[in-house]
C-alpha distance (Angstrom), angle and dihedral (degrees) to the residues before:
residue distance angle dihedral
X1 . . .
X2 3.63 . .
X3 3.89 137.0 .
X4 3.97 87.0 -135.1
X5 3.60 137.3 82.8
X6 3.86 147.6 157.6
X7 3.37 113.4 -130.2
X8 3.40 94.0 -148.6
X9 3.68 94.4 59.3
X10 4.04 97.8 41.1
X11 3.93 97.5 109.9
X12 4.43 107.4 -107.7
X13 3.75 120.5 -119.4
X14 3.73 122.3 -153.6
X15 4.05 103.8 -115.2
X16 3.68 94.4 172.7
X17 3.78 138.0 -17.4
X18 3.72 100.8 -58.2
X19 3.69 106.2 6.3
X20 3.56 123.8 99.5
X21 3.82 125.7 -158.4
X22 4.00 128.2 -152.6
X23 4.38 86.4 -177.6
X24 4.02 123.3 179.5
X25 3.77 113.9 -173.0
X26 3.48 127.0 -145.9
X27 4.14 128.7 -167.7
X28 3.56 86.4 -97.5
X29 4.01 115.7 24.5
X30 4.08 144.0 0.5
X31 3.49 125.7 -116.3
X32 4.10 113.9 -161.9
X33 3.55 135.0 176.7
X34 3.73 109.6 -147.6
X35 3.48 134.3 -159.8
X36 3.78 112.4 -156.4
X37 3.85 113.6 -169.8
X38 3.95 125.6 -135.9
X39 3.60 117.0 -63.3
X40 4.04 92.0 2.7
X41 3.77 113.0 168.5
X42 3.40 114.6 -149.9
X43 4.05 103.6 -168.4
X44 3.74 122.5 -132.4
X45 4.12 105.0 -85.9
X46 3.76 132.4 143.1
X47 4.26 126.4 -152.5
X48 4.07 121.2 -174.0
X49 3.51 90.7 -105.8
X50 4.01 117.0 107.3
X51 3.76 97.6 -132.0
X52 4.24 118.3 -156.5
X53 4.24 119.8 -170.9
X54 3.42 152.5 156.8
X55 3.70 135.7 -144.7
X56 3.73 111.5 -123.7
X57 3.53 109.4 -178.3
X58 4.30 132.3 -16.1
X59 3.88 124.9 30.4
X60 3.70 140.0 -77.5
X61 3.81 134.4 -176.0
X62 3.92 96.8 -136.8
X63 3.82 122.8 -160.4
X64 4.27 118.4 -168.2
X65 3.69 114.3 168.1
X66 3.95 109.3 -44.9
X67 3.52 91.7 -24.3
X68 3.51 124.5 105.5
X69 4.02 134.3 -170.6
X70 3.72 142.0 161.4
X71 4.06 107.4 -144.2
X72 3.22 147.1 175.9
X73 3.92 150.8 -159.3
X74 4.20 108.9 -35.5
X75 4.30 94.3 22.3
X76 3.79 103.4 115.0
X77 4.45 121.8 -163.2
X78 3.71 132.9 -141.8
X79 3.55 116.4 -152.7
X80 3.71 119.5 -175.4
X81 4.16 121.4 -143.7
X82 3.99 102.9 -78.5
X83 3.49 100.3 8.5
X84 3.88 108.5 137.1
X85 3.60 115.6 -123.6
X86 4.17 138.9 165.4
X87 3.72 128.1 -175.3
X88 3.98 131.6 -156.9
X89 3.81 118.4 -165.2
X90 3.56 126.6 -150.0
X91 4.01 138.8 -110.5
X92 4.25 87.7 -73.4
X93 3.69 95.4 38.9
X94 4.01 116.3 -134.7
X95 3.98 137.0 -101.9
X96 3.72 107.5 -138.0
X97 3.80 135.0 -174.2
X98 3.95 113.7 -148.7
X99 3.65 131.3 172.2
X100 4.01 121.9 -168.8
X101 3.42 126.8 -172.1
X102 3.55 131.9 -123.1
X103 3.60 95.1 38.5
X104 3.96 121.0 -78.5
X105 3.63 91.9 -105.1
X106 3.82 98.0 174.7
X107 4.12 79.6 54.6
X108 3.68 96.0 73.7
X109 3.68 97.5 64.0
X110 3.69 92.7 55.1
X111 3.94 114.5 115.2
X112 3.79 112.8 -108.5
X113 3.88 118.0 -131.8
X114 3.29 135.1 -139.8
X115 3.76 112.4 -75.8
X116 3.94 113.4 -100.0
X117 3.86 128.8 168.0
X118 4.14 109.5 -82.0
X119 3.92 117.2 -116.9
X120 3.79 89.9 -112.5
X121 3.30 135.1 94.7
């Protein structure tokens, strides 16, 4: 197996109703690139992994803890292990890149799709 990969070409895997994952797992953490369609509710949840990400393009309403804040492409999150968080997107939905450490375990029993080209450039 090799150490590289295009993103584009890793197959997606449904995480949640409208969010798409192209995932590679390390020993130690995940790094995804999701796709979050229009108007995608992600409801308030909270996992032991500490979760680190960046909003590449479109717009997202993005709740951690008691803070609240509407961002958009460049703002970047740190969510600590058990922290509950929940995330809206807006009318164009959003392409983020997120990287959670240890490893997304429940991840790798998720059913991969049929590869399609990725919402990003």
């Amino acid at each position: 197996m090799s150490a590289f990969a295009d993103a584009a070409g890793i197959p997606p895997q449904q995480i949640w109703d409208g969010i798409l994952g192209r995932t590679v797992h390390g020993e130690r953490l995940t790094l995804s690139v999701l796709e979050l369609d229009p108007d995608t509710v992600v409801p308030e949840h909270a996992h032991e992994n500490e979760q680190l990400g960046i909003l590449i393009s479109g717009a997202a309403t993005f709740r951690i803890g008691d803070e609240k804040r509407e961002i958009g492409p460049g703002a970047t999150w740190c969510i600590r292990a058990n922290v509950p968080h929940a995330l809206t997107t807006g009318p164009d939905g959003a392409v983020v890149i997120e990287v959670f450490s240890p490893v997304r375990s429940d991840w790798h029993e998720l059913e991969l799709l049929e590869p399609r080209p990725p919402r990003w450039p």
